[in-house]
Every structure is written in structure tokens, then in C-alpha cells.
N, C-alpha and C positions, 0 to 999 in steps of 0.2 A: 595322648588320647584326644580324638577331635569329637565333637558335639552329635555325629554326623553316624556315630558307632557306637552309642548310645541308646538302649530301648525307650521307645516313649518317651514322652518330657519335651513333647514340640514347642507346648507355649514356653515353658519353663528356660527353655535354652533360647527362644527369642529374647525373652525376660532380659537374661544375661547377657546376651549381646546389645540390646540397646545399654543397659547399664555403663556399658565401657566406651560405647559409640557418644553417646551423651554425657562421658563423662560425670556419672550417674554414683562413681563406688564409694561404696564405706571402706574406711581403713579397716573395717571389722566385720565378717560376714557371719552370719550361722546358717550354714547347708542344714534343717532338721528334715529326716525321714525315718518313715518304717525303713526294717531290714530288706534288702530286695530291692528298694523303690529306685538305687542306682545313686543316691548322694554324694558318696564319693569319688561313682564314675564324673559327675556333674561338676565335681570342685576341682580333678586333673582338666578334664578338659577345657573349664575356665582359665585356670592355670596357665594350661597351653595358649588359650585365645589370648591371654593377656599379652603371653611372652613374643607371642606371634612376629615374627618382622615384616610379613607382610601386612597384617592387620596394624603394626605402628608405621608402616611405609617406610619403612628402613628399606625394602627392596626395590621401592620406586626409582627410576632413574629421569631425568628429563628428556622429554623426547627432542633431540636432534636430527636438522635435515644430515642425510646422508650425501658422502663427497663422491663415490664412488656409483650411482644409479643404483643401490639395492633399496629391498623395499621402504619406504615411510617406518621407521618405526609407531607403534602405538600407544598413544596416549593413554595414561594409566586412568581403569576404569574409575567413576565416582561414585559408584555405586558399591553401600558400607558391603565389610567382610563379614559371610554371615554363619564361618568359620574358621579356624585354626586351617592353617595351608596345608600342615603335614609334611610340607617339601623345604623348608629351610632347616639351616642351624639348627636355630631355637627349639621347632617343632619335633627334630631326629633328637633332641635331647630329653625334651620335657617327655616324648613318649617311652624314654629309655629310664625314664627317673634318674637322669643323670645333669639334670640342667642345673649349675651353682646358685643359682638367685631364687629355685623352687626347694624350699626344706619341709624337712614332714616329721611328724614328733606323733607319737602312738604309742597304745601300751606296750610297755616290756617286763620282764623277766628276768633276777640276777641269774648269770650263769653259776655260779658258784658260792657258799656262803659269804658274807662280808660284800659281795659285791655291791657298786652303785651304777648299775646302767643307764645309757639314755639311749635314744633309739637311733643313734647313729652309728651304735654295737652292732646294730640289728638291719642293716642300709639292706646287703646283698639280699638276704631272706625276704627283706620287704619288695625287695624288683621281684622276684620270682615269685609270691605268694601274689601280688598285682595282677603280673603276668599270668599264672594258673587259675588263680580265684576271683577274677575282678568285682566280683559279688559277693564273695566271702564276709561272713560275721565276724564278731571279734571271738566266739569261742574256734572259728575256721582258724583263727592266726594265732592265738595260743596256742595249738595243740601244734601249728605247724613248727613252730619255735620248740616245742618240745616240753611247755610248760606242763602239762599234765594235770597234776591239782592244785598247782600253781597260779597265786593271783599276781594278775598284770595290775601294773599301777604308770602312772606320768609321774616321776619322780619330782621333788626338790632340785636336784643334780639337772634332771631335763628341765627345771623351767631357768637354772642359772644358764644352760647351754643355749637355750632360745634365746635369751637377751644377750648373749656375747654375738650371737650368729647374724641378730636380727639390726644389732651397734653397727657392722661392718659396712663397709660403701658397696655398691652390687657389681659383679662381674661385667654381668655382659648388655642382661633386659636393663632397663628403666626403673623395672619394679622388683622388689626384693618379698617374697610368698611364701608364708607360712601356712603348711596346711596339715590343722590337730586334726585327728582321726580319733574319735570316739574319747571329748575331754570329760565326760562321765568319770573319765575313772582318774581326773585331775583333782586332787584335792585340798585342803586348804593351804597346801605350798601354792596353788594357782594364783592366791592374792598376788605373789612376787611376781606376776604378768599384769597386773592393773597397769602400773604407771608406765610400762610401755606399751600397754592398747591404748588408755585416753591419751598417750601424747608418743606419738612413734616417730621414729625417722621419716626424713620424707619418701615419701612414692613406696610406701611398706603397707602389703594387704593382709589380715591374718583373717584365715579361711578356717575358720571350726565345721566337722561334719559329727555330726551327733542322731543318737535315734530318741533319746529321751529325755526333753528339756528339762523334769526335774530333778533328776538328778547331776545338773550341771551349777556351780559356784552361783549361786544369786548375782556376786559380785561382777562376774565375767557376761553375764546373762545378759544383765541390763546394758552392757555397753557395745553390744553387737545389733547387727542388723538383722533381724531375720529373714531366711527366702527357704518357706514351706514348699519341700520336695512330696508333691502327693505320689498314695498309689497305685501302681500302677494299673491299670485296667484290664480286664480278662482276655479283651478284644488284642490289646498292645502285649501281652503274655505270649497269645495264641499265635498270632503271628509273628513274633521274634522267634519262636520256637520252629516255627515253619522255615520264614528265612534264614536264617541262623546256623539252626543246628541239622534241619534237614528231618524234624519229626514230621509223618505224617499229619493231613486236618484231624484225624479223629480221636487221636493220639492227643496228640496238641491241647485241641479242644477239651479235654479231662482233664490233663495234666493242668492245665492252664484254671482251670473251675478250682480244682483242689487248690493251689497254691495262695488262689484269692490276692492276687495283685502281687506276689513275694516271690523275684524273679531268683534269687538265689533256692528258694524252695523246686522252682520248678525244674532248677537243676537238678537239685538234689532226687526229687520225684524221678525225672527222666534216669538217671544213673537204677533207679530202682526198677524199672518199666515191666523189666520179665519177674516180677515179685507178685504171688496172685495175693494180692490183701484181702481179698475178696472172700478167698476160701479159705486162709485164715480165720477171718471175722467171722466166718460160717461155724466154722469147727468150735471158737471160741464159745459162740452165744449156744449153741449144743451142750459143751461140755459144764457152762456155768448155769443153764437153765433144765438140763436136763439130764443126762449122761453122770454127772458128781463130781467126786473127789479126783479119780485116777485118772478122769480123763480129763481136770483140770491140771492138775500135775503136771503130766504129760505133755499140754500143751505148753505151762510155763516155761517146762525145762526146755522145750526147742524154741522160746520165744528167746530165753533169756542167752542164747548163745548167738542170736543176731547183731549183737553191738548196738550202741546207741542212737545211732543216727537212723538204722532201719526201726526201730520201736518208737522213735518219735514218727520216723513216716508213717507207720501204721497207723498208729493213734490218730494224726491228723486226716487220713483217710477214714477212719472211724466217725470224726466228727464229722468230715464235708459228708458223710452220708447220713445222718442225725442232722445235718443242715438241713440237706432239700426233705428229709422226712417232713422234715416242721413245714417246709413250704411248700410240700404237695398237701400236708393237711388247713393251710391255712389260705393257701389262692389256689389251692388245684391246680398247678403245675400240673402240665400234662407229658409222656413221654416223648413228645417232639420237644420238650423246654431240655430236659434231660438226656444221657446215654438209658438206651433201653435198659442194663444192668440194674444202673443207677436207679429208674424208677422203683422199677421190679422188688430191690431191696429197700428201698425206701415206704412202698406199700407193707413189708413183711413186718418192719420194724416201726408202722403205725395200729398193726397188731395188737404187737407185744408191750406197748408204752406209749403213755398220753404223751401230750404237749411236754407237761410238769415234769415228768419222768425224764423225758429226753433230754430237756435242758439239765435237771440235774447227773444228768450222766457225760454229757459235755463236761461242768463244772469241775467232775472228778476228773474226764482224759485229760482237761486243759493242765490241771494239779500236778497229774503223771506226767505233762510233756516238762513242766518245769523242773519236776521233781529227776526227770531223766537227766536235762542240763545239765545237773549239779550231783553226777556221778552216784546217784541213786541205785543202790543191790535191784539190779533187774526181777532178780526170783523173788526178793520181798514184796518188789512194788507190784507186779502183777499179782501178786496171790492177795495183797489187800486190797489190789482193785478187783479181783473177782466176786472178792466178800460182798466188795460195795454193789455194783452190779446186780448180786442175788437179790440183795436186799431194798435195792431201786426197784427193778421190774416183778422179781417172781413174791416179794414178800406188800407189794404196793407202796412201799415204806421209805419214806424220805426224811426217816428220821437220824440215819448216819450221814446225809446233808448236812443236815441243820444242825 
């Protein structure tokens, strides 16, 4: 993966390029971002840059006069690489996840009871889950492994397989690359990786990509370098989506508001696009405000036969409209800041619920998106959250808040 095919993250990837130009690295990196923000698109493509043979001038040749009148060869430029080539060895490797000196260790999954896996059980699934998902979560790669309600862990067994992998002299690069993908879920076996992070072999980089530094070993914490992947921008959303994927601007432009910097969201959003959330929400705020029981019902039960990933998209489309409510009531956002829709039901639902209200109605979707994650009865969780709802807006009462 080259820097270059990557959303966003200009400065960021300059960052990274002088580091290697300058001779700048730590034996120990931590990639930390939100989901989305492309982290560990940033820490392949480093990878690659590292392994690069034109970036180490492995492919330089001296320029000699020629015996035969053809032309001058060209003096190799001096001017630094301010990407991975793509066109050597190296790079047909690192992009195939098949280069020997680049290893990757991520959660897994026993196949079977008794099992002890490491994620070298898991090689093939992880090229193709790369290749389909490059943006993918770690619940994307659980479920693609087949784990289901299955928890991923970094094993014991994987942190003995990293120090045997990471002892060995390197193939082909100079540098030998370890790259953990979400060490969150490394735990206190990860001590058995301290004394070979403070004192590693030479020319060995390990590349953590993590989203949430507290839940990572203290131990390991301290002895990395941080490089803060921010997110991404609506502006840098909106147009990868255009160039990219080929959405219309207006398209784009919505999709890109909802997802709020979370470039795997805006996949996810776009995959949903002919889905009216819209007139759902309609239907919904009728049936809990006004209409009752049967026509709550009713809607749970066709909510609840959408799957999980469509009821978290809702919901977040629920909040990005409870967003700009708040901010057409608090700067007067006007409908050129907005999609006309957008305003329109943002006026409707400054109506029916103050400031206070809204936010705690946010708090409860935020609850239900979590709650959805972690394989929550669909038909329960909407019928408590309709309760809550009644009793937010139609009963004034933010007492099942609090």
C-alpha cells in the first residue's frame, strides 16, 4: 500500500517520510486513531516505504558513459522519495502482504476447543479481509473469521511466536516489521514483549495500531513513540467519496456530514444509500408520540429484522439529525449550512424537544449503538428505547436519564 492511496493524512504522511529520511525512527511506534481515520492503512504503507528498494537505493545504478553512442544515462535524482515506488520486489510484496521481513499479529479466534492460535493460522483471511475491508473494525474481522460471539484475544502462544519471528536475521529488507493491529486486546502475556521492545535486534521496528490508548499494557505504552492519526475531515471524506467511489457531490456531501470524519462509516452509510432513514424516523417519532402501542410494535418488528449494522446506521443518522437540531438552535445554522431535508427536520424536532431533551435522547441512541455491538435482542432494545423516548419528549421527564 503506497501513501499516495490513502485518504487524507497529508501532513501526517509527510511526518512519516521525513522520519525515515532523517533517520528519525523509533524501534517502537504507536499508530493511535479513531476507527475510520485509516491508521492502519498509514502503518502498511509505512511498512512498504520502509521496505522500499528504491527509497533505500538499492535500485540506483551508477551512471556510466555509454560505449556504443546511446543516450547518457541519468543520474539518479537527489531529491528524497516522497513515496513507496510500487514498482519493485519489495513493494509487489509488501502490497500482497506477502513480504518476509513485514509480520502482522492481530486478534484471533481458536478454531476449535483446546485450540491455541496465533495469527499466522489466520495469514490468508487477513490478505483478503485487507484487500475487501481496508477500513474495516475489528468487530469487521471477527465476524469475518467466523467468530460470532466469540472473543478475539493476542495470545501467550502469539507473543512467544513474535519473539521467535522477530530473533531471526531478515530476508531480504534491512529492516525486520512488526505490525500489532489493535494490541487492546494484548494482555497481561504482553509483558513477555517488554525486553524485546526495550532491547530488540538491530534494524527491527514494531508498529502498534491501536484506537484506544487506554486500554493498552501501561507497560508497553510507555515504551512506544506516539504518532496521533487525527480525524479525518468532512471536507477529506467528501471528496474521497467523489474520487473514489464515484458518489455524486450531494450524496457525498451527507454521507460525509453523517459519518463525521469515520471513513469506514461512510462506507458503511454509502452501501445503505437507497435506505429512506428518513421516513423511518418519521414513522417512528408518530408511532411513539402519537399513534401507541400497535403502531410501535409494528415498527419494532420490521426494524428488528434489519440486522445489526442497518440499526446502528439508523441510529447514527438519528443523532447527526439531533446534531444540527442543536446547532440550528444554538447559531442559527441556516439551510445553505445544511441539505434542505436536513434542515426542515431539524426545525420539526426543535419543536418537539429543548436543548436538554435532545442531548438526552442522543445519550440513550449513543447506549443502543453500543448496546447493538455487543449482540443486543433488537426487539428488546427498541421497545426500551421507545419507552425512553415517550418519557424524554411527550412526558418532559428526564428522569429515566438520570
Amino acid at each position: 500500500m503506497q501513501f499516495q492511496s490513502i485518504t487524507g493524512q497529508k501532513n501526517l504522511k509527510e511526518q512519516l517520510v521525513q522520519m525515515v529520511q532523517h533517520n528519525r525512527l523509533s524501534h517502537a511506534l504507536l499508530f493511535l486513531g479513531k476507527e475510520g481515520s485509516g491508521a492502519l492503512q498509514l502503518a502498511l504503507a509505512f511498512a512498504q516505504y520502509v521496505v522500499c528498494d528504491k527509497v533505500n537505493g538499492r535500485q540506483q545504478k551508477t551512471a556510466e558513459p555509454s560505449l556504443f553512442g546511446e543516450p547518457e544515462p541519468q543520474t539518479p535524482s537527489l531529491k528524497p522519495q516522497m513515496d513507496a515506488c510500487g514498482e519493485c520486489a519489495a513493494c509487489k510484496k509488501a502490497t500482497e502482504l506477502i513480504h518476509p521481513d513485514i509480520h502482522f499479529s492481530y486478534p484471533v479466534i481458536p478454531r476449535k476447543s483446546g485450540d491455541k492460535p496465533i495469527s499466522t493460522d489466520y495469514i490468508k483471511e487477513w490478505r483478503e479481509f485487507i484487500s475487501s475491508s481496508p477500513y474495516g473494525n475489528v468487530y469487521d474481522w471477527l465476524q469475518f473469521i467466523g467468530a460470532e460471539n466469540k472473543q478475539g484475544n493476542i495470545t501467550a502462544h502469539e507473543c512467544n511466536d513474535i519473539i521467535r519471528k522477530l530473533n531471526l536475521k531478515s530476508f531480504e529488507s534491512e529492516y525486520k516489521i512488526l505490525i500489532m493491529w489493535m494490541p487492546e486486546f494484548l494482555g497481561k502475556e504482553g509483558n513477555k514483549l517488554l525486553k524485546l521492545i526495550e532491547e530488540p535486534p538491530p534494524n527491527t521496528l514494531f508498529v502498534l495500531v491501536a484506537e484506544n490508548e487506554d486500554l493498552i499494557l501501561p507497560t508497553i505504552l510507555s515504551r512506544t513513540q506516539l504518532v496521533k492519526v487525527p480525524v479525518l475531515s468532512n471536507q477529506e471524506v467528501e471528496a474521497a467519496l467523489e474520487l473514489k467511489e464515484g458518489v455524486n457531490v450531494e450524496k457525498a456531501r451527507q454521507v460525509a456530514a453523517v459519518s463525521e470524519g469515520n471513513f469506514r462509516e461512510a462506507l458503511q452509510l454509502l452501501q445503505h444509500a437507497d435506505d429512506d432513514w428518513e421516513a423511518m424516523l418519521r414513522e417512528w417519532l408518530n408511532a411513539v408520540l402519537r399513534t401507541g402501542p400497535v403502531a410501535q410494535v409494528k415498527w419494532i418488528d420490521e426494524m428488528a429484522k434489519l440486522g445489526r449494522e442497518k440499526q446502528k446506521q439508523f441510529l447514527k443518522y438519528f443523532i447527526h439529525l439531533l446534531e444540527q437540531a442543536i446547532r440550528v438552535r444554538a447559531i442559527g445554522a441556516s439551510a445553505n449550512d445544511l441539505r434542505s431535508t436536513d434542515h426542515d427536520f431539524a426545525l420539526r424536532l426543535n419543536k418537539i424537544a429543548s436543548i436538554e431533551q435532545q442531548e438526552a435522547i442522543i445519550t440513550e441512541l449513543d447506549k443502543a449503538t453500543y448496546y447493538i455491538e455487543r449482540n443486543a435482542n433488537g426487539k428488546m432494545l427498541f421497545h426500551a428505547l421507545s419507552i425512553r423516548l415517550y418519557h424524554i419528549i411527550n412526558n418532559k421527564s428526564l428522569i429515566l436519564v438520570n
